[in-house]
MOPAC internal coordinates of N, CA, C and O (Angstrom, degrees):
PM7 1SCF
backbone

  N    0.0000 0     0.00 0     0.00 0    0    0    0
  C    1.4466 1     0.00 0     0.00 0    1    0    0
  C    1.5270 1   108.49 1     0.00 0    2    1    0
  O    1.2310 1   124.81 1   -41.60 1    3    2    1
  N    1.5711 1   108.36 1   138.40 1    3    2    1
  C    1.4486 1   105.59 1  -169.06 1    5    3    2
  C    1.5043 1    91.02 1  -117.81 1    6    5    3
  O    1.2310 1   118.93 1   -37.79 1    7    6    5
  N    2.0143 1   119.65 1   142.21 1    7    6    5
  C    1.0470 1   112.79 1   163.50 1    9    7    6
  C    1.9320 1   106.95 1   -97.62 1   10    9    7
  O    1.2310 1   137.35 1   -15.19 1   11   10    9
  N    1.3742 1    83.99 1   164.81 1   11   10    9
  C    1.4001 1   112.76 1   166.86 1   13   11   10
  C    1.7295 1   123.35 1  -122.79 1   14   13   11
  O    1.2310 1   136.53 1   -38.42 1   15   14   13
  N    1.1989 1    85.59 1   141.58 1   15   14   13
  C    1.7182 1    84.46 1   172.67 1   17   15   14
  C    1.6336 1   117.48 1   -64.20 1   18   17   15
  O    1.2310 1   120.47 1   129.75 1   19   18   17
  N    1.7113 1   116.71 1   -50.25 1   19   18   17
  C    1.4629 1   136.72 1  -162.47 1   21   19   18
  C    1.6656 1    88.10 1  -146.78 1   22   21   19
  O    1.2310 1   135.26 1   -55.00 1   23   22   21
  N    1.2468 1    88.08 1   125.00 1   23   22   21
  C    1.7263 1   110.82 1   154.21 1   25   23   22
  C    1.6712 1   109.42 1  -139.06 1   26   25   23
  O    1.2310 1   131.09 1   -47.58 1   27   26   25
  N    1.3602 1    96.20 1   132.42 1   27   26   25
  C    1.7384 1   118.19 1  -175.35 1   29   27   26
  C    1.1045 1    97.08 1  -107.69 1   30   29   27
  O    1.2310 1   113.24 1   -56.53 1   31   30   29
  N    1.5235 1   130.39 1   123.47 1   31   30   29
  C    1.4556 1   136.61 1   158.07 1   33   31   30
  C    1.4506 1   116.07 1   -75.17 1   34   33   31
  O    1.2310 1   116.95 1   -88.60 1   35   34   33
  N    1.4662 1   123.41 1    91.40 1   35   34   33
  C    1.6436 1   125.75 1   178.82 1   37   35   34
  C    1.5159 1    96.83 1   118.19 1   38   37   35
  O    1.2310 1   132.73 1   -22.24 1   39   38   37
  N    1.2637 1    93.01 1   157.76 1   39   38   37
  C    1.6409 1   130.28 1  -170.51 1   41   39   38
  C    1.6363 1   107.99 1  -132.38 1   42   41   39
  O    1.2310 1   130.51 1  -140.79 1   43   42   41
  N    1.7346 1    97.33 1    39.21 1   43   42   41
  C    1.5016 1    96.27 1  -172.53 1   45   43   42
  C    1.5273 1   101.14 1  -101.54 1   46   45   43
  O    1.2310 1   106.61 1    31.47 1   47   46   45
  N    1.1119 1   142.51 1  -148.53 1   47   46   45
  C    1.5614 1   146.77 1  -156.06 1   49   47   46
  C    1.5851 1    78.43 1   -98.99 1   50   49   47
  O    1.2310 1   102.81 1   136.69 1   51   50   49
  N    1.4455 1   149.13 1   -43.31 1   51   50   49
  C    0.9532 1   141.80 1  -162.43 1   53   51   50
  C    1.3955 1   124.83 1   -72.97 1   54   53   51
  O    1.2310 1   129.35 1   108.40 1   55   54   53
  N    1.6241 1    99.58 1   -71.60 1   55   54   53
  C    1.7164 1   106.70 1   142.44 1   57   55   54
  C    1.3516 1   117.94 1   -16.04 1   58   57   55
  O    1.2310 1   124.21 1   118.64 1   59   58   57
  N    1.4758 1   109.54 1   -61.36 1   59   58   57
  C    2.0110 1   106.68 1  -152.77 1   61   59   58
  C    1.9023 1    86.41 1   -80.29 1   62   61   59
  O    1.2310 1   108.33 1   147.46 1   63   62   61
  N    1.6039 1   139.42 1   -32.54 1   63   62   61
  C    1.3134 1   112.31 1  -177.95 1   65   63   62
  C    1.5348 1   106.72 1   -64.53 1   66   65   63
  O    1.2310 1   128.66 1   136.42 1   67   66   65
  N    1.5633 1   100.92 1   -43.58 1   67   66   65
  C    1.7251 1    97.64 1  -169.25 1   69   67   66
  C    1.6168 1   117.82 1   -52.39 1   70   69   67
  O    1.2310 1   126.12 1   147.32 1   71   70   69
  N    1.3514 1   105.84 1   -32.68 1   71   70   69
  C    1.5492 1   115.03 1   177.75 1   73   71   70
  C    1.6777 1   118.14 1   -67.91 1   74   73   71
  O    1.2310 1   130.39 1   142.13 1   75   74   73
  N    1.5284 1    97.57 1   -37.87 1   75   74   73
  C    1.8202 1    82.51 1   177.21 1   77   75   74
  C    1.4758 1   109.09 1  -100.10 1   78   77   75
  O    1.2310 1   120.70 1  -174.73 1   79   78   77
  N    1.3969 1   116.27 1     5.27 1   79   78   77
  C    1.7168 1   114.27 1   157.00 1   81   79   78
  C    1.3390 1   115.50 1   -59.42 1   82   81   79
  O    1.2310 1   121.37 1   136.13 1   83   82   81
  N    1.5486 1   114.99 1   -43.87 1   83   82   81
  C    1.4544 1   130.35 1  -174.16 1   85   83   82
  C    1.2435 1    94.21 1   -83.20 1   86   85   83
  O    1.2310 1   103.68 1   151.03 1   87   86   85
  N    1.2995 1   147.65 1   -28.97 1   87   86   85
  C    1.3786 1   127.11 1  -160.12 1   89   87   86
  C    1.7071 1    92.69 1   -86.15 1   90   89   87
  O    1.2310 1   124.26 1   129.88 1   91   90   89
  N    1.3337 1   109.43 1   -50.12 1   91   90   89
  C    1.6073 1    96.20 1  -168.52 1   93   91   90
  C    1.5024 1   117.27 1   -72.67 1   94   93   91
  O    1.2310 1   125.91 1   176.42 1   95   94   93
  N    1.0634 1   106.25 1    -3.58 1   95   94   93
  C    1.7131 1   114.15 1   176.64 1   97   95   94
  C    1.6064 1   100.73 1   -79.52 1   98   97   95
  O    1.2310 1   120.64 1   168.39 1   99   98   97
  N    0.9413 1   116.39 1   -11.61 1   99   98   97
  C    1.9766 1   118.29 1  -168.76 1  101   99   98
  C    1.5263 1   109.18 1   100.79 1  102  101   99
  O    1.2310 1   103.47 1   164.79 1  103  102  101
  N    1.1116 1   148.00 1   -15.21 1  103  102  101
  C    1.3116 1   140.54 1  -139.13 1  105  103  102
  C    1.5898 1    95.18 1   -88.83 1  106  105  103
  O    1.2310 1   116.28 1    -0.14 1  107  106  105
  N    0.9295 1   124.68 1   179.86 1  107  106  105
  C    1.6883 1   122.19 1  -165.31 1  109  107  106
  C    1.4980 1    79.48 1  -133.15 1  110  109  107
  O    1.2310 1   123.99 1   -39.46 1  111  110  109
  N    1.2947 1   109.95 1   140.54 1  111  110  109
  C    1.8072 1   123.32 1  -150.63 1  113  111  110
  C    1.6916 1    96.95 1  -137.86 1  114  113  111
  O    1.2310 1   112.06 1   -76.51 1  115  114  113
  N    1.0469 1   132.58 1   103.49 1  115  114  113
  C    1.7846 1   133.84 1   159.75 1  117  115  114
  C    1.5870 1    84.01 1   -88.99 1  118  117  115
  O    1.2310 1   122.48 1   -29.94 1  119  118  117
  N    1.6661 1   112.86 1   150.06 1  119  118  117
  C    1.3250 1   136.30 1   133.52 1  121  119  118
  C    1.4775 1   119.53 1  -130.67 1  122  121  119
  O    1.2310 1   129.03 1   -43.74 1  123  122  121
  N    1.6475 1   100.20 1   136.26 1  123  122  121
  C    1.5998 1   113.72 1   179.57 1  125  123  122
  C    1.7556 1   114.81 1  -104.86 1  126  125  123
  O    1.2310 1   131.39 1   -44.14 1  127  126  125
  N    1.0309 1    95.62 1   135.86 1  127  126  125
  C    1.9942 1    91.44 1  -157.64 1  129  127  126
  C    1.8333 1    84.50 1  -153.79 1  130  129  127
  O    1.2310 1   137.98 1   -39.45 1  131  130  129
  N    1.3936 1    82.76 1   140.55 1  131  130  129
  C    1.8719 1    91.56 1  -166.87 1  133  131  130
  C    1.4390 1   111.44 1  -104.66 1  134  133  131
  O    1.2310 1   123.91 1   175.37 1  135  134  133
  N    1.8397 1   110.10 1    -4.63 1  135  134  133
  C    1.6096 1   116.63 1   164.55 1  137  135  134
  C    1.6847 1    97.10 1   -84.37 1  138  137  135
  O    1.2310 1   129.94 1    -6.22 1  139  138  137
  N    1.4245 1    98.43 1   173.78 1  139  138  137
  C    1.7247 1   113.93 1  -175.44 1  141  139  138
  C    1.5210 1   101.12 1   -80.48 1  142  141  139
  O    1.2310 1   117.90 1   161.60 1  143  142  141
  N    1.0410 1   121.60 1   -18.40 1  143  142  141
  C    1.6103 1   132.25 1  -170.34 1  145  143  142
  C    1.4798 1   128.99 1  -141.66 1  146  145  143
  O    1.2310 1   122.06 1   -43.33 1  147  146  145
  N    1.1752 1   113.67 1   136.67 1  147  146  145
  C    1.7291 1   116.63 1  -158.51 1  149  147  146
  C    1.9206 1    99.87 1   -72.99 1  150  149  147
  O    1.2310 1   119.92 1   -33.83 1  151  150  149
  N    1.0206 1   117.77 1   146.17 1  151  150  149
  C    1.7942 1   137.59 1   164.06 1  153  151  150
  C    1.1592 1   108.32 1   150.73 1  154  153  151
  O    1.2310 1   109.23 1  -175.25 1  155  154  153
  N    1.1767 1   137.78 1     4.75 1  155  154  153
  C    1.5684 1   122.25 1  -140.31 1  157  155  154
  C    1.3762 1   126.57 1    -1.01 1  158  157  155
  O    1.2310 1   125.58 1    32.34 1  159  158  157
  N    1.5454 1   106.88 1  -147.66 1  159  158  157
  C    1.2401 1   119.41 1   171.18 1  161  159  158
  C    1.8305 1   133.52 1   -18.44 1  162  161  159
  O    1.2310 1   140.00 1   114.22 1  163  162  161
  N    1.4444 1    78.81 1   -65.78 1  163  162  161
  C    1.2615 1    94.41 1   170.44 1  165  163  162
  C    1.6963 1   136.25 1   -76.90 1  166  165  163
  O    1.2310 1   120.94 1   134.40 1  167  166  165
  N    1.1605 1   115.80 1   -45.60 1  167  166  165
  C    1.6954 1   133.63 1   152.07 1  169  167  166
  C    1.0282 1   116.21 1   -72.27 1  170  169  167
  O    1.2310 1   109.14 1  -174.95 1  171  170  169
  N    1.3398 1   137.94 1     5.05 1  171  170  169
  C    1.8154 1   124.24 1  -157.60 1  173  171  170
  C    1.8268 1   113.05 1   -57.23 1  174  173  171
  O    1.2310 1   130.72 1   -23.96 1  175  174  173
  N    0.5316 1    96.92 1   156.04 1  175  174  173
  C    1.9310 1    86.66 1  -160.56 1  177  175  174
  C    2.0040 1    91.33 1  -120.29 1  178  177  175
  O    1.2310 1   134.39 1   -41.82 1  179  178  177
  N    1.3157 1    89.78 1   138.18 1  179  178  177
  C    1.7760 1   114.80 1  -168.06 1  181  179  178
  C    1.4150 1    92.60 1   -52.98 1  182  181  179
  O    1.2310 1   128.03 1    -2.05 1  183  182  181
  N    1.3606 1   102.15 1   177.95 1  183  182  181
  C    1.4807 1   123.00 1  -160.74 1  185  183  182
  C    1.4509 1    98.45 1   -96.98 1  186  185  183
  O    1.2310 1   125.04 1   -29.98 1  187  186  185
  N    1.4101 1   107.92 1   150.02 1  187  186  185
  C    1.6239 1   104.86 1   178.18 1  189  187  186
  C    1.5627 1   116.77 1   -68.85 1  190  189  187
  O    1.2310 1   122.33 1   -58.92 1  191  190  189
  N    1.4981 1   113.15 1   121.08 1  191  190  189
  C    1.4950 1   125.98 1   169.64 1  193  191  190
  C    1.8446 1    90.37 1   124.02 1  194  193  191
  O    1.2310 1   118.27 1   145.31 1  195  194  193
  N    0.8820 1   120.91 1   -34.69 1  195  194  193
  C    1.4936 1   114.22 1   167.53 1  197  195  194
  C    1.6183 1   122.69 1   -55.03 1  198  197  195
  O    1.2310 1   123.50 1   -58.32 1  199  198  197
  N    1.1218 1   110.88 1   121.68 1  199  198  197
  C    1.7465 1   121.70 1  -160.95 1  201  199  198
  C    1.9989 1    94.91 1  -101.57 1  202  201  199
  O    1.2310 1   117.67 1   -41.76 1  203  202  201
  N    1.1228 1   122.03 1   138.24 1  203  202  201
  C    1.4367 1   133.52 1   159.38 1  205  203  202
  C    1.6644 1   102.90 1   -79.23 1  206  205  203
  O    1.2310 1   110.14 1   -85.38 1  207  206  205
  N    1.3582 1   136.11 1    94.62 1  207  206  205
  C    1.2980 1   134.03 1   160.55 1  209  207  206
  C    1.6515 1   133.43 1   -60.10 1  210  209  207
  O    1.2310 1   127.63 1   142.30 1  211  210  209
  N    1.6393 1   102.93 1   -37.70 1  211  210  209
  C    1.4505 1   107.26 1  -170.04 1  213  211  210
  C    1.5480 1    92.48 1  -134.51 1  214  213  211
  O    1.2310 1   113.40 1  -118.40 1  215  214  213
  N    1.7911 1   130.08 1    61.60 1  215  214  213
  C    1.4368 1   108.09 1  -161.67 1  217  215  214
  C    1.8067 1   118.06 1   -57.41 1  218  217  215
  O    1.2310 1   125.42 1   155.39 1  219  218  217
  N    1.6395 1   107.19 1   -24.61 1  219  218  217
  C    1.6017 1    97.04 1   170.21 1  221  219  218
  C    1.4853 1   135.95 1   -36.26 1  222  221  219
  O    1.2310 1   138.68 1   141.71 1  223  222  221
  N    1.7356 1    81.39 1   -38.29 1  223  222  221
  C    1.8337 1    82.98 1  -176.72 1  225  223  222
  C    2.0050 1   113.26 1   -73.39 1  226  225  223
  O    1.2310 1   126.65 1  -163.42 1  227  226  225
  N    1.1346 1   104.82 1    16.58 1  227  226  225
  C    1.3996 1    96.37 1  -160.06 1  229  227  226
  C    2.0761 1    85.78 1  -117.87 1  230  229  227
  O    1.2310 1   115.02 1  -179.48 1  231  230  229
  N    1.1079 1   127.04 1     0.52 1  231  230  229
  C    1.3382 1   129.68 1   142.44 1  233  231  230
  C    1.4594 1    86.15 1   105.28 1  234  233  231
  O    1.2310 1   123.13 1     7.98 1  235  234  233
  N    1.6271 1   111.60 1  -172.02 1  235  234  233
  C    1.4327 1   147.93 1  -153.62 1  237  235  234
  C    1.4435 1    89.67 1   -71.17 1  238  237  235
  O    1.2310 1   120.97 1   125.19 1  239  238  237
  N    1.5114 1   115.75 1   -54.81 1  239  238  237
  C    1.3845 1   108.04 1  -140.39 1  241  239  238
  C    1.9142 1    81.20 1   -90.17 1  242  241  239
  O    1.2310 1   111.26 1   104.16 1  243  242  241
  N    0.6554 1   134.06 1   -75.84 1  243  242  241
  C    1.4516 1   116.83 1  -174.80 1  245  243  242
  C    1.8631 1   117.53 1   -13.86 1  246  245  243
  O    1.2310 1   129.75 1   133.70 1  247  246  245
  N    1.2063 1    98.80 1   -46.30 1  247  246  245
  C    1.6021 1   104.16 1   160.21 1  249  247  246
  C    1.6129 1   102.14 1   -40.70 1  250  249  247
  O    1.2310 1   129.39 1   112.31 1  251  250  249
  N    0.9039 1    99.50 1   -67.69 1  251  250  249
  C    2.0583 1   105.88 1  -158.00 1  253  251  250
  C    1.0897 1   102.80 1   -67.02 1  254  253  251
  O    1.2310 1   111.61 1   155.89 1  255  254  253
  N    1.2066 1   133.42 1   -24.11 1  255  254  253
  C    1.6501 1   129.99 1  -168.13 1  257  255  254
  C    1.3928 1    88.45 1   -95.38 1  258  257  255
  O    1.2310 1   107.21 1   146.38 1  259  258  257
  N    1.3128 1   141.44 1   -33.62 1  259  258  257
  C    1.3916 1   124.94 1   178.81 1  261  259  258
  C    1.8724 1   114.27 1   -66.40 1  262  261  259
  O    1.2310 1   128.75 1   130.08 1  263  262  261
  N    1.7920 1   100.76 1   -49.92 1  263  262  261
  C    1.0043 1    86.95 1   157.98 1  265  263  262
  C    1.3874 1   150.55 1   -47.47 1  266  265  263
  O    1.2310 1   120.86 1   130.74 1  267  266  265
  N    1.4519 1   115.96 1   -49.26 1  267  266  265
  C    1.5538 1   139.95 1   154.04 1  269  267  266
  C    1.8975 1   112.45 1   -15.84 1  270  269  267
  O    1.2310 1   137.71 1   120.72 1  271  270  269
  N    1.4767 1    83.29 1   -59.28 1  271  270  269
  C    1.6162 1   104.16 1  -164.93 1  273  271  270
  C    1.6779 1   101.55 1   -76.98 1  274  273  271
  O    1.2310 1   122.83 1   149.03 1  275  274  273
  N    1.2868 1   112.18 1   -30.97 1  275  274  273
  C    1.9604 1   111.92 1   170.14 1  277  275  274
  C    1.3325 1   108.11 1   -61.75 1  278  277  275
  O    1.2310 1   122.70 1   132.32 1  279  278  277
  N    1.1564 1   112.43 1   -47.68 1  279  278  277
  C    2.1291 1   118.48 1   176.62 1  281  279  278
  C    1.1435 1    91.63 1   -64.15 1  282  281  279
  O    1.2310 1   106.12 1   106.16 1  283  282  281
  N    1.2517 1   143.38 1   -73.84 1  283  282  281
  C    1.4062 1   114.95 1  -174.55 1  285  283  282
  C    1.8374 1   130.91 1   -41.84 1  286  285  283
  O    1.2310 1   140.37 1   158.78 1  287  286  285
  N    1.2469 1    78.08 1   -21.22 1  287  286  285
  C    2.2137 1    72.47 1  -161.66 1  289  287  286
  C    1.6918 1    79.04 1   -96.82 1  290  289  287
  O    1.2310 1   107.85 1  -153.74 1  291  290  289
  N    1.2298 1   140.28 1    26.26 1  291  290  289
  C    1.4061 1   121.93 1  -179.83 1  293  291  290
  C    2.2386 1    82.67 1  -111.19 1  294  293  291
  O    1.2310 1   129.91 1   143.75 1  295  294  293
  N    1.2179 1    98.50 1   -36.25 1  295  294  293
  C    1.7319 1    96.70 1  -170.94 1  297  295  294
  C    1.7199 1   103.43 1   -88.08 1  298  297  295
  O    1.2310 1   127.90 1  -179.06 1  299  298  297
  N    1.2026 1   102.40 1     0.94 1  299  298  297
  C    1.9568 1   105.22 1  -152.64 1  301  299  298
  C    1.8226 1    92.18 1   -67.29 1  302  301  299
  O    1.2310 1   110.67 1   173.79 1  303  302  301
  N    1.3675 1   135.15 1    -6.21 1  303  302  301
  C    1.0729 1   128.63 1   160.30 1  305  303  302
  C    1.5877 1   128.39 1   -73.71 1  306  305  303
  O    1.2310 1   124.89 1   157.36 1  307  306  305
  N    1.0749 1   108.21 1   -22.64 1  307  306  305
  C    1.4816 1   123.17 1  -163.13 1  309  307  306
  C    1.9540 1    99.56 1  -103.95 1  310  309  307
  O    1.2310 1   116.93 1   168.84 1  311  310  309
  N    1.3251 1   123.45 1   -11.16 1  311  310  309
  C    1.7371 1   148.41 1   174.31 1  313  311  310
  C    1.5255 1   106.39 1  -111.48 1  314  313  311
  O    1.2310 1   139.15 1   -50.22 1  315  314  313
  N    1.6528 1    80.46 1   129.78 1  315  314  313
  C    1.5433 1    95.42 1   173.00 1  317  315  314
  C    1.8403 1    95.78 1   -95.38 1  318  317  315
  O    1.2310 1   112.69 1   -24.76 1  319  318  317
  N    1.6307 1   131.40 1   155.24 1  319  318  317
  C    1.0877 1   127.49 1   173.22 1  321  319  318
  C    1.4423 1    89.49 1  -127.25 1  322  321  319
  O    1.2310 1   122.02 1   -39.27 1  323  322  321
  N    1.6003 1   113.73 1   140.73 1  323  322  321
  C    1.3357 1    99.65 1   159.20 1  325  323  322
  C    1.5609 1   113.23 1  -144.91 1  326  325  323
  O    1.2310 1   132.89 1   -85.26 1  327  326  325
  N    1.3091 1    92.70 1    94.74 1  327  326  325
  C    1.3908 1   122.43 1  -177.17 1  329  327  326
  C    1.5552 1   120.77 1   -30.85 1  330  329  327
  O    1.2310 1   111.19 1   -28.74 1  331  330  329
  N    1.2513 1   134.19 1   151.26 1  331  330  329
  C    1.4439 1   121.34 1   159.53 1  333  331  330
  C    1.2747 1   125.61 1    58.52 1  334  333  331
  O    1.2310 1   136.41 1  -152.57 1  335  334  333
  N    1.8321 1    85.83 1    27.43 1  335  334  333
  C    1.8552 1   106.88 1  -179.82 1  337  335  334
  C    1.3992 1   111.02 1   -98.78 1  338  337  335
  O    1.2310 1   102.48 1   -61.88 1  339  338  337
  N    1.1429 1   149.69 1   118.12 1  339  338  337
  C    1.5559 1   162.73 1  -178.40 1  341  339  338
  C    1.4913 1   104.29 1   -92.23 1  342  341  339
  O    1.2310 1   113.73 1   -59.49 1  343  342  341
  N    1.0729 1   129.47 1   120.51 1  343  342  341
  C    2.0516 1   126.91 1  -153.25 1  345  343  342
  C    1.8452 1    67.36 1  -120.98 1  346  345  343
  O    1.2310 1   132.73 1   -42.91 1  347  346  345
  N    1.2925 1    93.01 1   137.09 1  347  346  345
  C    1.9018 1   113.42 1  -178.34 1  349  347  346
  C    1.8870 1    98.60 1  -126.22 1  350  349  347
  O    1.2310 1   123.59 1   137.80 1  351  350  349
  N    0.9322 1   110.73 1   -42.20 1  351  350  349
  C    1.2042 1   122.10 1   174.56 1  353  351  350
  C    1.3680 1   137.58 1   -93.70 1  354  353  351
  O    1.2310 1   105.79 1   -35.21 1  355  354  353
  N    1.6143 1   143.97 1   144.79 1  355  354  353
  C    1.6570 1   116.35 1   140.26 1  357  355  354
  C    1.4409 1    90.19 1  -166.90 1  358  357  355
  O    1.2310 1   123.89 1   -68.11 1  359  358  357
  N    1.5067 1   110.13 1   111.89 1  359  358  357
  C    0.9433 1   148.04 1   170.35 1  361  359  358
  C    1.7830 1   134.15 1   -42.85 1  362  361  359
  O    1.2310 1   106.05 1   -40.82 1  363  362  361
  N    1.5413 1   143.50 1   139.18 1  363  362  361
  C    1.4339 1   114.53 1  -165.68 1  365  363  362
  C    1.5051 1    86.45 1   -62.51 1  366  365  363
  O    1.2310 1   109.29 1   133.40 1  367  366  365
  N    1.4590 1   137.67 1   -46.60 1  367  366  365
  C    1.1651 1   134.37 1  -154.08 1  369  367  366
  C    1.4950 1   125.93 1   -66.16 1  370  369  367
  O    1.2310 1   130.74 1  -151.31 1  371  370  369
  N    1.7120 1    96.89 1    28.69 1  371  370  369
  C    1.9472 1    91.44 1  -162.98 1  373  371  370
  C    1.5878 1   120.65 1    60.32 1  374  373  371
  O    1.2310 1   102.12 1  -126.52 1  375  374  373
  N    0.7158 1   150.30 1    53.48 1  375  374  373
  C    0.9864 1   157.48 1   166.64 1  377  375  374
  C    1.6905 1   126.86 1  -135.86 1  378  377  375
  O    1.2310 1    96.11 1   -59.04 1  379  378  377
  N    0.6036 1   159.70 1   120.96 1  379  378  377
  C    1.6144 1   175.37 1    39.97 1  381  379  378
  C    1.6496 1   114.49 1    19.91 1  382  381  379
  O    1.2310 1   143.48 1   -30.25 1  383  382  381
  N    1.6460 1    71.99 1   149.75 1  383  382  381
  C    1.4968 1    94.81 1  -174.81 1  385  383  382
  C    1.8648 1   106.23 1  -134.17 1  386  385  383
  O    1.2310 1   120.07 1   -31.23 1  387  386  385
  N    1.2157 1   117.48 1   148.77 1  387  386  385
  C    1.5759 1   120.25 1  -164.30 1  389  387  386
  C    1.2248 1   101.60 1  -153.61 1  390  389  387
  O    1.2310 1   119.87 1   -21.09 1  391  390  389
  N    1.8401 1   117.86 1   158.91 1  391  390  389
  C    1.2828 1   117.46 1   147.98 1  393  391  390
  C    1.3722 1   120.57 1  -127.41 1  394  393  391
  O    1.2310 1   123.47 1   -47.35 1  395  394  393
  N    1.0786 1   110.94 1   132.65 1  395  394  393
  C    1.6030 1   118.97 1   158.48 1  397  395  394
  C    1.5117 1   138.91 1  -119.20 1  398  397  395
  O    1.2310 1   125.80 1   -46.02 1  399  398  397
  N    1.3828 1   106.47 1   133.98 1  399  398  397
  C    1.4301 1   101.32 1  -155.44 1  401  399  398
  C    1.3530 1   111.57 1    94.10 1  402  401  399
  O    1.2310 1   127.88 1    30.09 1  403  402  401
  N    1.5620 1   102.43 1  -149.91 1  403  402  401
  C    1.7927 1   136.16 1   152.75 1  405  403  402
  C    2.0708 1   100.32 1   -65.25 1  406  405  403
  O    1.2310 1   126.47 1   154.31 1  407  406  405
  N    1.4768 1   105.16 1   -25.69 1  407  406  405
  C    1.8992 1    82.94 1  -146.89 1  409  407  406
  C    1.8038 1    94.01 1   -94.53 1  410  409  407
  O    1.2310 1   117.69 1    -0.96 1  411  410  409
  N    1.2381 1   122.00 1   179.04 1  411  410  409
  C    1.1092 1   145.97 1   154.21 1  413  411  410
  C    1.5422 1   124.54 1  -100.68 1  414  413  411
  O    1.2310 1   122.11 1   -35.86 1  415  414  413
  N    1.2476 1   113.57 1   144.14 1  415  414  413
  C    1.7434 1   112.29 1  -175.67 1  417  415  414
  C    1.2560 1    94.92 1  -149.38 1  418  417  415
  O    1.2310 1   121.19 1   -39.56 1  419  418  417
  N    1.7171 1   115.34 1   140.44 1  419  418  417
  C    1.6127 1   128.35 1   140.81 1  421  419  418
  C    1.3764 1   122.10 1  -127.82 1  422  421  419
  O    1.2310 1   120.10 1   180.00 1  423  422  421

């Protein structure tokens, strides 16, 4: 069993502020997010080789989630992400349990 200081469940607009609040404060930050890439729902960011041509037309909030997603990649050193994690567990005792990949972790 590995501890952590901060674990954020999601890589959604919420997750990614809470994560670079904690990152620039010092706190040592894991996030578990079960897409391959942080925005969720709402930000989910295009597939690699897909180009944004006219991003205006894609509205306000695409603005903010890009922004969102720049604060992250400015702290993304100081955050662990661990992508393609499925949380099965979480315990009264803090503790969680997940899988990624083939493996299992608590």
């Amino acid at each position: 069993m590995k501890e952590l200081e901060m674990v954020i469940l999601g890589a959604g607009p919420g997750g990614l502020a809470a994560a670079v609040e904690t990152a620039r404060s010092g706190v040592s930050v894991t996030i578990l997010d079960e897409n391959p890439k942080p925005g969720g729902q709402i930000f989910r960011q295009f597939h690699d080789g897909f180009q944004v041509t006219s991003p205006g037309m894609l509205g306000h909030d695409y603005a903010r989630g890009q922004k969102l997603l720049s604060e992250f990649d400015m702290v993304r050193d100081r955050v662990e992400l661990l992508d393609n994690a499925m949380i099965w567990a979480l315990s009264e005792g803090n503790e969680l349990a997940f899988n990624r990949g083939e493996a299992s972790y608590s």
